[in-house]
C-alpha positions in Angstrom: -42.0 39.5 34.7 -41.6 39.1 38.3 -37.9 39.4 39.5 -37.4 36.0 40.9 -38.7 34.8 37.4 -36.1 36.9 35.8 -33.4 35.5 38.0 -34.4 31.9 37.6 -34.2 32.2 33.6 -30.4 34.3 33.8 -29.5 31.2 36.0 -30.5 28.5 33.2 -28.7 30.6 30.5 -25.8 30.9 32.4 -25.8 27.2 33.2 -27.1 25.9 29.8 -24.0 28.6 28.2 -21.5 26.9 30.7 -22.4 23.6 29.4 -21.4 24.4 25.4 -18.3 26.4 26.5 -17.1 23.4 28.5 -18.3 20.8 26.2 -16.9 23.1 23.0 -13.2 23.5 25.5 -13.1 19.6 26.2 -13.8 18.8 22.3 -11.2 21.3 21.7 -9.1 19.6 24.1 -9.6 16.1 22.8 -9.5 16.7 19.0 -6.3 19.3 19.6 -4.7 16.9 17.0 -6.7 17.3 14.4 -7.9 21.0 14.5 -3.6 21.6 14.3 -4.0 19.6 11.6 -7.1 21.6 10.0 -5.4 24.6 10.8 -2.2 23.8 9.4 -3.7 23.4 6.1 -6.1 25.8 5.9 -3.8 28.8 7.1 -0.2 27.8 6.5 0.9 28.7 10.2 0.5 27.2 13.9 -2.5 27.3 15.6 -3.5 29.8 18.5 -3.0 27.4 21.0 0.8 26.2 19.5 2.3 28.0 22.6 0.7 25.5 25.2 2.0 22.5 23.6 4.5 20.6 26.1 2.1 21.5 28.7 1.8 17.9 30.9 -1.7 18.7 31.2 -2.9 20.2 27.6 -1.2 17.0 25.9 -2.8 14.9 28.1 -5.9 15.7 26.0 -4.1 14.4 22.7 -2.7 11.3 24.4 -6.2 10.2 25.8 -7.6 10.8 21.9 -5.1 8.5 20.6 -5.0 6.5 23.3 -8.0 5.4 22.7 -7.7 5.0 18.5 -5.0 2.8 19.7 -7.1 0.7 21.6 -10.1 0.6 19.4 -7.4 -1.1 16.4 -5.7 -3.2 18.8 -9.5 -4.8 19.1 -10.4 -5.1 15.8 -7.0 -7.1 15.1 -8.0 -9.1 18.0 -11.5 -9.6 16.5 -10.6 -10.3 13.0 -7.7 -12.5 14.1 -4.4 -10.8 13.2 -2.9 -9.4 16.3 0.9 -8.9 16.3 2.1 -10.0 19.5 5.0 -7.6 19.0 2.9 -4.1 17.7 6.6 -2.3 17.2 6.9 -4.7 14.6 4.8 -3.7 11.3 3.4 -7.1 9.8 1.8 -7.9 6.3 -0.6 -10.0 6.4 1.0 -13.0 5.8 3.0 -12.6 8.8 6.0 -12.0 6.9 8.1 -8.9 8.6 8.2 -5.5 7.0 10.9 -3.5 8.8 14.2 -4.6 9.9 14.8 -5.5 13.4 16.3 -2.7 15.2 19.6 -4.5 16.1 19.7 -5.0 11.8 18.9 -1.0 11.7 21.6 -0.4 13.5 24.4 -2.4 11.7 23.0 -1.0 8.3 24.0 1.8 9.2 27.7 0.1 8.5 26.8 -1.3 5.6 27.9 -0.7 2.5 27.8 2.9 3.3 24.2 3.2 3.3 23.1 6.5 3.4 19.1 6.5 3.1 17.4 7.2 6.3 16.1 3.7 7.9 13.1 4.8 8.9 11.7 5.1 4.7 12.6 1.5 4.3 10.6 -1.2 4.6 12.3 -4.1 3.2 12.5 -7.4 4.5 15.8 -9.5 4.7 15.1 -11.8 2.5 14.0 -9.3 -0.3 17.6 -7.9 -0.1 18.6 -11.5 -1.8 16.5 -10.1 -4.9 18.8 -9.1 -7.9 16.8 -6.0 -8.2 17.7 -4.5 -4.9 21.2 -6.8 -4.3 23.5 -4.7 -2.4 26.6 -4.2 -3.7 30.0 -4.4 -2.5 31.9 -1.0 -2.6 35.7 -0.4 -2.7 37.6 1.2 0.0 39.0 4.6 -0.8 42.4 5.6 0.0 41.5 7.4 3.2 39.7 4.2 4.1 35.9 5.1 3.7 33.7 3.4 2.3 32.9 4.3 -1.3 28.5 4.1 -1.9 27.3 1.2 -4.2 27.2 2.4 -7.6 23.7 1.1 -8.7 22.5 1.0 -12.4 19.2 2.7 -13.4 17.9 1.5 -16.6 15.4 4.4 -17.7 12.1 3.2 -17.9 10.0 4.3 -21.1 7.4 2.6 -21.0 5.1 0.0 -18.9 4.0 -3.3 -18.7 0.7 -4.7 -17.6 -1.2 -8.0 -17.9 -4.8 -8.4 -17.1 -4.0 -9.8 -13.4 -2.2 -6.3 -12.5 -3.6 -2.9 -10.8 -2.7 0.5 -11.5 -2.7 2.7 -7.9 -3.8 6.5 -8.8 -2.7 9.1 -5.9 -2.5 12.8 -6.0 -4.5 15.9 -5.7 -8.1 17.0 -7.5 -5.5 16.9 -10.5 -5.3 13.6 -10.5 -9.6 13.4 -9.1 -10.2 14.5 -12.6 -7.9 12.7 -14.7 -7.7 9.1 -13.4 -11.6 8.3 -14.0 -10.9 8.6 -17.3 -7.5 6.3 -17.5 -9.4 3.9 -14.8 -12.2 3.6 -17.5 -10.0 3.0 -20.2 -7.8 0.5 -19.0 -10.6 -1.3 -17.5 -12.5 -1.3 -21.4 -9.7 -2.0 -23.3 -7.1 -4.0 -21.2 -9.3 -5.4 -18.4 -6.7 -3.8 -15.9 -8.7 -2.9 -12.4 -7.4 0.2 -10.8 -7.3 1.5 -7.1 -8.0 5.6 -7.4 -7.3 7.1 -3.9 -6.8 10.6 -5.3 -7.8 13.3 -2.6 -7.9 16.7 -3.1 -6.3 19.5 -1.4 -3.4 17.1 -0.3 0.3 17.2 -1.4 3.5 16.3 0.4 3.5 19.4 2.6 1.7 18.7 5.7 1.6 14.7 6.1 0.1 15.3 9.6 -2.8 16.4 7.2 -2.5 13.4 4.5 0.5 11.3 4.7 1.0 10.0 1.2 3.7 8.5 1.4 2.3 6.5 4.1 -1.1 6.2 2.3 0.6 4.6 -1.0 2.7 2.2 1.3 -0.1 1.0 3.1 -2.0 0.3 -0.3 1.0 -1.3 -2.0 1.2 -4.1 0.8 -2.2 -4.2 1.4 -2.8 -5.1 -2.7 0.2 -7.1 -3.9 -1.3 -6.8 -7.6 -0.6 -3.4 -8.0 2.4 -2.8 -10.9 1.7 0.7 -11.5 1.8 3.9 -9.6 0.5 6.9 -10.8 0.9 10.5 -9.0 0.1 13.6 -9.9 0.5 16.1 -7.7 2.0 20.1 -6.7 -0.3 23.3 -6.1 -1.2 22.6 -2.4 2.6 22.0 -1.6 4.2 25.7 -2.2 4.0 26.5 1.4 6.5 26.4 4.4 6.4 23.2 6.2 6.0 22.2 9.9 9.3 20.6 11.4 7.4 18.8 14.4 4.4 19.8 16.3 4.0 23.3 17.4 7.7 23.4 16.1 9.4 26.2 13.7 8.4 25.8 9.9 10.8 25.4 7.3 10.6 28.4 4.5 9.1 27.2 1.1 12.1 26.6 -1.2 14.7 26.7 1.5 17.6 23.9 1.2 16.1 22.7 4.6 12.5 22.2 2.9 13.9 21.2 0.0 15.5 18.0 1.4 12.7 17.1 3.5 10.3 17.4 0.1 13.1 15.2 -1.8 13.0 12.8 1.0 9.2 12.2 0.8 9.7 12.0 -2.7 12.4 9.0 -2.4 10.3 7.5 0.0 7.6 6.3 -2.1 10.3 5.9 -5.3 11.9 3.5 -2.8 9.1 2.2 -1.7 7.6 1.6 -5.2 10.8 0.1 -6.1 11.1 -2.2 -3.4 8.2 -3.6 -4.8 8.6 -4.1 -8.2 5.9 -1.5 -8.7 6.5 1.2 -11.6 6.1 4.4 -10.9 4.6 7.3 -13.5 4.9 10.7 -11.8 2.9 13.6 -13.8 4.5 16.9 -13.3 2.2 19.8 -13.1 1.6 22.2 -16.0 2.2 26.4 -15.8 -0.5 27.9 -14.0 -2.6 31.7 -14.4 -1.2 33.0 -11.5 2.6 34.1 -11.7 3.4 32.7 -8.3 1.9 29.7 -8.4 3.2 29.0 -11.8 6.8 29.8 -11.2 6.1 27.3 -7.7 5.4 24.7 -10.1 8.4 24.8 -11.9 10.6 24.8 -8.9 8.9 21.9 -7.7 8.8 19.8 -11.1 12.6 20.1 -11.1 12.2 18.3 -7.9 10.2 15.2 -9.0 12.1 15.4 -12.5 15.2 14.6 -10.7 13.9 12.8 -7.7 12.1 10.3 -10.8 14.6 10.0 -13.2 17.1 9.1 -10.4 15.4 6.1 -9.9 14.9 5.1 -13.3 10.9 6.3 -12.9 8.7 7.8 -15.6 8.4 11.5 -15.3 6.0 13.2 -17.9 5.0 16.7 -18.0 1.8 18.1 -18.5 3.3 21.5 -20.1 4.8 19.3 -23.0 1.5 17.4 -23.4 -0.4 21.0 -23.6 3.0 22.4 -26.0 3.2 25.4 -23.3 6.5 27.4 -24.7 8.6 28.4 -21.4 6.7 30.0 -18.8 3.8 30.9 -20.7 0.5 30.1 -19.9 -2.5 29.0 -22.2 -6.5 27.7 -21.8 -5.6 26.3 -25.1 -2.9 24.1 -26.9 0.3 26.5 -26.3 1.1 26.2 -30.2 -2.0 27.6 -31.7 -2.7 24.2 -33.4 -6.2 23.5 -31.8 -9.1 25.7 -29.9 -10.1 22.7 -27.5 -9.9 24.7 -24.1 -7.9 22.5 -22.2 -8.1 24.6 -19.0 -10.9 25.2 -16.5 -12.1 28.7 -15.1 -9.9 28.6 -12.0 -6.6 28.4 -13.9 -5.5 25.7 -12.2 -7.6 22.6 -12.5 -8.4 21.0 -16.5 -11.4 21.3 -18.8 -13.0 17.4 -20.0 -11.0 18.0 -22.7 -7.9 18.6 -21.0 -7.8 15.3 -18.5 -8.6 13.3 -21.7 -5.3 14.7 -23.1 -3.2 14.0 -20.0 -5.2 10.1 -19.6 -4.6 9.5 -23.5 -0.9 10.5 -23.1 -0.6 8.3 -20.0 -2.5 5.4 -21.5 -0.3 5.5 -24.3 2.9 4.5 -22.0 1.0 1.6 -21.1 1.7 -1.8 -23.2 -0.5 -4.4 -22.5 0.9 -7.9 -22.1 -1.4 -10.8 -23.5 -1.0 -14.2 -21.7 -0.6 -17.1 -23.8 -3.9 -19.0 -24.7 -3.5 -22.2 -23.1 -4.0 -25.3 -25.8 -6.5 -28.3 -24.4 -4.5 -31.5 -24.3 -5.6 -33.6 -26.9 -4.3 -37.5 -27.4 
């Protein structure tokens, strides 16, 4: 091959490799967002490029990416019809307000002695009129402080549902396995519809990842039918969590990371509640691997209270499988049946074992029949 041959072909390589690095750095550079996001969850720890963060120049890159998601939703409202003239302002559909003004925010604060952080509510004023959610007024103390609203929580035991109501299913590929099954049963026998948004490898850990408390707001104003929540959730969640982006993470278990978990917990209790939705939260059953296992105990004591707080249903899945303690089975924990009720993985449940946990949750549900109208007759 002549030389100048040779030249001519190491220069296109060199150009043609250019290209990709530059193109593979500017993807990089716009989509930083989301591979923190990928990484996050994947390895539990910041990304490589964490220490550039704060950089005018490298967040530029992020700004432009959702600059421009901002843009392209600003023109599908305009398109279908249901700009908000104010977008600081979240808006149903109806055009009915769904956060408080932030002069109202404010004086909240000094009401009542409200405690919960403003930024999980989303009621509107005249919702606070309701009986269910009427605020009440609290005595001084002696020192002069305002003494919190002592509110009183019925327990829930079971639920309610006509034909006209939705059941909402969110969680993990727990809940991908069990709510087909409860979705097709409540649609044969009851007629009840049901939304399943169930995702796997999601919890409440990394919300930059999947936000579900976001996710199940969004769909409870977006379907005003729904009466029901159902979540079922844990094994992706025993990890330490970001604080903020390319921030220090909170240790797993630490009182730090265990308020932030309770607070996403409360948030979509209160939210639920705000609604007049009923929540069933499924706690996880013991798992194969020590660690894990002993992770979901910690963390059931979490929703257990969090739930039962709030008046909520909290079942768990290690009295529907009779697990004694911290002992682990495949099988019914007592002996009384062979039916593997566990997959390979030690984790996850055999067909036999979702039909257990969606029998179990069916059977909290009480169907309401609606009066047969009569024809009027003269």
């Amino acid at each position: 091959m002549p030389t100048s041959e040779f030249k001519s072909n190491l220069k296109k390589v060199g150009q043609i490799t250019s290209v990709i690095i530059l193109t593979s750095l500017m993807l990089i550079w716009l989509n930083q967002g989301s591979l923190d996001n990928f990484w996050q969850q994947k390895y539990h720890r910041n990304s490589p490029w964490a220490s550039i963060k704060g950089e005018p120049l490298w967040d530029l890159g992020h700004n432009i990416q959702q600059g421009a998601i901002a843009a392209s939703k600003t023109f599908m409202a305009y398109a279908k019809g249901k700009y908000q003239d104010d977008p600081s302002h979240s808006m149903n559909i109806n055009a009915t307000r769904t956060v408080f003004l932030p002069d109202f925010q404010i004086g909240l604060r000094f009401l009542e002695g409200y405690v919960h952080p403003i930024k999980n509510l989303s009621f509107t004023f005249p919702e606070l009129l309701q009986k269910n959610i009427k605020l009440v007024q609290s005595p001084l103390l002696r020192n002069g402080t305002v003494q919190s609203a002592a509110v009183e929580i019925v327990p829930k035991i079971h639920v309610s549902l006509g034909i006209k109501d939705k059941v909402l299913f969110a969680g993990d590929s727990m809940m991908q396995g069990v709510a087909p099954h409860l979705k097709r049963r409540l649609t044969k026998e009851y007629g009840i519809s049901s939304i399943n948004l169930s995702k796997q490898s999601t919890g409440l850990s990394y919300p930059s990842f999947f936000d579900w408390p976001k996710t199940i707001s969004n769909a409870l104003r977006e379907n005003a039918d729904i009466k029901l929540v159902v979540i079922f959730l844990g094994p992706n969640d025993p990890w330490d969590i970001p604080t903020k982006r390319g921030g220090a993470y909170l240790k797993f278990a630490s009182e730090d990371w265990e308020n932030l978990y309770r607070q996403r917990i409360e948030t979509i209790l209160n939210d639920a509640r705000q609604r007049q939705v009923d929540v069933i939260w499924v706690g996880p059953p013991n798992m194969r691997q020590k660690k894990l296992s002993s992770n979901m105990v910690y963390l059931n004591k979490l929703y257990r209270t969090e739930v039962e707080k709030m008046g909520e249903i909290y079942v768990a899945v290690n009295d529907m499988f009779k697990y004694q303690s911290d002992n682990y089975s495949d099988y019914v924990g007592d002996g009384s049946s062979r039916f593997k009720l566990r997959s390979g993985d030690g984790i996850h449940f055999s067909l036999s074992g979702q039909q257990t946990i969606s029998n179990y949750l069916f059977s909290l549900i009480t169907f309401i029949q609606e009066p047969v109208k009569e024809d009027a007759t003269i």
